[in-house]
C-alpha positions as CSV (number, residue, x, y, z in Angstrom):
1,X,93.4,102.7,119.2
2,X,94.2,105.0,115.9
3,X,92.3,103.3,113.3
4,X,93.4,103.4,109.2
5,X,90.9,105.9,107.7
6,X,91.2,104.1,104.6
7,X,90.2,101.1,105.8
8,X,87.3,102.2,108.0
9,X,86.4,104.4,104.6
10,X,85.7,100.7,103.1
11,X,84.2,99.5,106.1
12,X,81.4,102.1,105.5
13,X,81.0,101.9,102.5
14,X,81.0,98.3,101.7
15,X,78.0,98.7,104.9
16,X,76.0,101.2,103.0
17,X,76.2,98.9,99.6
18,X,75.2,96.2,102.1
19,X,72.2,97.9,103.4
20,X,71.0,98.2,99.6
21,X,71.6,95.2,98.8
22,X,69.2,94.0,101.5
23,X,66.6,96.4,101.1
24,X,66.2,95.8,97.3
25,X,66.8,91.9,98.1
26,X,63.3,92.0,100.3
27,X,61.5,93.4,97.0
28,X,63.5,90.6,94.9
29,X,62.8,87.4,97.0
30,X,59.1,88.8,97.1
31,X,58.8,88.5,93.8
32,X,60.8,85.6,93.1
33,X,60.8,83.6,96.5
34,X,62.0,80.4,95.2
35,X,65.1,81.5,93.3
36,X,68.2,80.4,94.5
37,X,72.3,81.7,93.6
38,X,74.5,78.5,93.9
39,X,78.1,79.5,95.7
40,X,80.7,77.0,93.9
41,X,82.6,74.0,96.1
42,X,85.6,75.5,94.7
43,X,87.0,78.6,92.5
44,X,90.9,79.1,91.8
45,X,92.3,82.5,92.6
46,X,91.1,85.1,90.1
47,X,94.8,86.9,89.6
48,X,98.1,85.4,90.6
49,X,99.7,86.0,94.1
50,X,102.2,88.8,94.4
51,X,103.6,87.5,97.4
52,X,103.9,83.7,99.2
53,X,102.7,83.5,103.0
54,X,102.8,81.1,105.5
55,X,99.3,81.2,105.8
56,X,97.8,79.4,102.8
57,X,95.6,81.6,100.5
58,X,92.6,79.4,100.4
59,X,89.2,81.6,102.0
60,X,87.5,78.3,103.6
61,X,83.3,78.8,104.1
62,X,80.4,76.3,105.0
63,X,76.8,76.6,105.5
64,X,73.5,74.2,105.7
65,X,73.8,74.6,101.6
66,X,75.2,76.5,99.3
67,X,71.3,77.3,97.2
68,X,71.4,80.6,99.1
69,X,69.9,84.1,98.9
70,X,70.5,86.8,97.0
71,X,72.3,88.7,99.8
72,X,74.2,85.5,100.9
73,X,75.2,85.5,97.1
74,X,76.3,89.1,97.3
75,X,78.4,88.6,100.4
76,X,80.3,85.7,98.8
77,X,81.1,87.9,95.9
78,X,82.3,90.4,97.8
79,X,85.0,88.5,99.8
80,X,86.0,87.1,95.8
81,X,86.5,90.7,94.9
82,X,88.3,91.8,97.5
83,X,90.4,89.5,97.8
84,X,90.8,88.1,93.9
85,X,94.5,86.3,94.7
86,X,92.8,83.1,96.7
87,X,91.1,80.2,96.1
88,X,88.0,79.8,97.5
89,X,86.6,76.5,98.6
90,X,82.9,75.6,100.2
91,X,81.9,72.6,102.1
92,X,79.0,70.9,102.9
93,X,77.8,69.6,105.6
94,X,77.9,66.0,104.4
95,X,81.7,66.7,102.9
96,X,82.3,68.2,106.8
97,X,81.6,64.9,108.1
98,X,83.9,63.2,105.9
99,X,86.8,65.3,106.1
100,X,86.9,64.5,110.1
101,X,86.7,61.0,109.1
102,X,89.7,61.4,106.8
103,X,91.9,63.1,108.7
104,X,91.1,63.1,112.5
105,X,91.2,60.5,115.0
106,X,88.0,58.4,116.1
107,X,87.4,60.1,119.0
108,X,87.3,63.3,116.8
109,X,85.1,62.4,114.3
110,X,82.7,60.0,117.2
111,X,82.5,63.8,119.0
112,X,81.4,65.1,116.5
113,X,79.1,62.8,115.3
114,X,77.5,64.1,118.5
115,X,76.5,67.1,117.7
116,X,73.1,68.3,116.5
117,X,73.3,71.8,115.5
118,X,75.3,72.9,112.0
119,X,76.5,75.9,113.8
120,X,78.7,73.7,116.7
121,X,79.5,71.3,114.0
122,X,81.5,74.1,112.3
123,X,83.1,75.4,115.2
124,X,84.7,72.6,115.2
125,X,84.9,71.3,111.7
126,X,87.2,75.1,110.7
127,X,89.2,74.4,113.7
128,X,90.4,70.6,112.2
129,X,90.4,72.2,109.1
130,X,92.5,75.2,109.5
131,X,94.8,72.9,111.5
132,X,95.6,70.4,109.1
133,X,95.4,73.0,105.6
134,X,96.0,76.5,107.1
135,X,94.0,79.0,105.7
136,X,91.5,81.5,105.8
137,X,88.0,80.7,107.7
138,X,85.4,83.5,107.1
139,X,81.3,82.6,108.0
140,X,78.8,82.7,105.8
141,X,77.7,86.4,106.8
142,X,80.9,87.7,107.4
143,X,83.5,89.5,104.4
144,X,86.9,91.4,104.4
145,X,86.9,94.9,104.8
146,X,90.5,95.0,103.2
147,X,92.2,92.6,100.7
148,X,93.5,89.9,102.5
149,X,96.8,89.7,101.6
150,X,97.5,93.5,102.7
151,X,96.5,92.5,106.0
152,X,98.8,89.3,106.3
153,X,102.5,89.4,106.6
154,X,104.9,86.9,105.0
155,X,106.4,85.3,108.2
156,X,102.3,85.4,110.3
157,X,101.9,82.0,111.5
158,X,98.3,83.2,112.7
159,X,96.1,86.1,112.6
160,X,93.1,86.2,115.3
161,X,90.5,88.3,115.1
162,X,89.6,90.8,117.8
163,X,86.7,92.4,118.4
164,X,85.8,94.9,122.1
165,X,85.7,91.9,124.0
166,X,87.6,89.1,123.3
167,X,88.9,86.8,119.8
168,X,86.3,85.4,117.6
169,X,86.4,82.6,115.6
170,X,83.9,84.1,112.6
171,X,87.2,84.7,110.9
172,X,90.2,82.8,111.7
173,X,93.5,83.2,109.5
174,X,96.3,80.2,110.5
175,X,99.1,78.0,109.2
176,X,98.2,74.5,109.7
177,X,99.5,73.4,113.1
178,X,98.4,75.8,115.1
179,X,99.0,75.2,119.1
180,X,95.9,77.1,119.4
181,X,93.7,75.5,117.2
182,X,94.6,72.2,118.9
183,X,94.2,73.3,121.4
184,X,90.5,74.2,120.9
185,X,90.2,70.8,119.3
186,X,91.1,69.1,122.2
187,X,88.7,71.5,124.7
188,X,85.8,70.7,122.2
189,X,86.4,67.0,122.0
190,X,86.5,66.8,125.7
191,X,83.3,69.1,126.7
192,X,81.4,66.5,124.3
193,X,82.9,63.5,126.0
194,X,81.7,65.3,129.2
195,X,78.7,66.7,128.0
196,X,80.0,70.0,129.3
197,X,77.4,72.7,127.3
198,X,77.3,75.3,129.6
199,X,75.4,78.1,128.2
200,X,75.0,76.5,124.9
201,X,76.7,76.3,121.5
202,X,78.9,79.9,122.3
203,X,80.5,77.6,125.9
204,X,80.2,74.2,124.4
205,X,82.2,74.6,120.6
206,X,82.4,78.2,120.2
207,X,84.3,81.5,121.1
208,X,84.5,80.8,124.8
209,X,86.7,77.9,123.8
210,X,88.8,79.0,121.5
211,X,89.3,82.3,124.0
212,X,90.1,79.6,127.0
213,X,92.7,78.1,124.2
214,X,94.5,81.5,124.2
215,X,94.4,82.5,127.1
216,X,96.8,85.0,128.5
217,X,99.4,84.0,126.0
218,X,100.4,86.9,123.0
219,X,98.9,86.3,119.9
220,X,99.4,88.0,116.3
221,X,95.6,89.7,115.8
222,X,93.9,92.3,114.7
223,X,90.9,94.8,115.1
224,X,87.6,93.3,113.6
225,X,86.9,97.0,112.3
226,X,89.6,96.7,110.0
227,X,90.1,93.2,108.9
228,X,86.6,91.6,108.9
229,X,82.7,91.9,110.1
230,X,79.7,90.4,109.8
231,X,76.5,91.1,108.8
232,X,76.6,94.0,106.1
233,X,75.0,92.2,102.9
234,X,72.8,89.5,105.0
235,X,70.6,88.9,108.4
236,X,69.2,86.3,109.8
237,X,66.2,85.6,107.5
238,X,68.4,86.1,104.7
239,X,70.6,82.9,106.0
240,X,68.5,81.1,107.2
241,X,65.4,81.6,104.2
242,X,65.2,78.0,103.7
243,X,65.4,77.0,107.7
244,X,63.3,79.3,109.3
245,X,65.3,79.6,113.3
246,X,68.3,77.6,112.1
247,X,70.7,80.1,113.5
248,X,72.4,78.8,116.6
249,X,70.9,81.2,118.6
250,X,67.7,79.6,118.8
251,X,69.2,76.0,119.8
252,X,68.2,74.3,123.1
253,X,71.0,73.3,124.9
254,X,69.4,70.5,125.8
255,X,69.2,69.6,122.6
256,X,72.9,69.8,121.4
257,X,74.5,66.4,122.1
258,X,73.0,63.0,120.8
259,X,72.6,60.7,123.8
């Protein structure tokens, strides 16, 4: 695959301004280890759209709060910068919960009342979401390597992200009723119902679903290189610096469904 060198020129670069920012951000939170950047619930497009897509221009984001880190902070600005022609909107955990309760079924919102770890509840939570407002779903960690709206086309209904193995659901693009996505709502509902974990949160809510959704069928997608990757401004103890082993990773999968 021929790559843009234009947009792997950002790519790089936007890594190498990450890589700063964490180095100088372990010198800051030494100094000043209880100070806290708030990301907003909500922030209206910076300049006005050029163009009108089927795929909404909202970037959608949640996390365990939004009192986060200086690099967290950093990576939130960046996706606002470089992509200055969408609204942004965060959401809590607590404003997760009742968003299922608003606008999916019981069995929806009882399933995921189930779960225990924040990272399987927002597998599922950006799935409802994207199906029932269309949008953009980036993680915390994760920014554009491009503006968005150069990367999506008028008339894309969806635009998965691949990366050398498979589609990942750290950045999601999709009009609202997307097969897929219900799909992957359906899948998730029913592993809870049968307490079908498997090798944790990745089988049980995560991109194993959403890959099982797909399938062999064609979808619109692109490269992770060039559209979105994680990890550049922020790590793990920069996430998680007010939940020391919160990441997903550390989960027992014993652990993930209430009885």
């Amino acid at each position: 695959m021929k790559l843009p060198l234009k947009i792997i020129l950002v790519n790089r670069l936007a890594k190498l301004f990450g890589a700063l920012v964490k180095g100088f951000s372990f010198i800051f939170h030494f100094l000043f280890p209880k100070k806290r950047f708030t990301i907003p619930t909500q922030s209206n497009p910076l300049v006005k759209a050029k163009k009108n897509t089927q795929i909404p221009k909202i970037i959608w984001q949640t996390n365990y709060t939004n009192r986060v880190s200086l690099p967290v902070y950093c990576n939130y600005l960046f996706n606002r910068l470089i992509s200055p022609d969408f609204e942004y909107r965060y959401v809590s955990t607590e404003d997760r919960l009742t968003f299922i309760k608003e606008n999916s079924s019981a069995d929806i919102a009882e399933a995921y009342e189930k779960l225990t770890d924040g990272a399987a509840q927002a597998d599922l939570w950006r799935m409802i979401t994207l199906n029932h407002h269309g949008g953009i779903y980036m993680d915390i960690d994760a920014h554009a390597v491009w503006p968005i709206s150069k990367m999506i086309n008028e008339e894309d209904e969806e635009v998965f992200l691949l990366n050398k193995e498979h589609y990942t659901n750290y950045f999601i693009a999709s009009a609202p009723e997307n097969r897929f996505l219900t799909k992957t709502i359906e899948t998730i509902v029913k592993n809870i119902q049968d307490r079908n974990i498997g090798r944790g949160v990745y089988d049980l809510t995560g991109p194993a679903v959403f890959n099982n959704a797909i399938g062999e069928d064609s979808v619109n997608h692109r490269y992770y290189k060039i559209t979105c990757i994680q990890g550049s401004f922020t790590n793990e103890h920069f996430q998680y610096i007010d939940k020391p082993r919160g990441k997903w990773t550390h989960a027992k999968k014993e652990d993930l469904l209430k009885d």
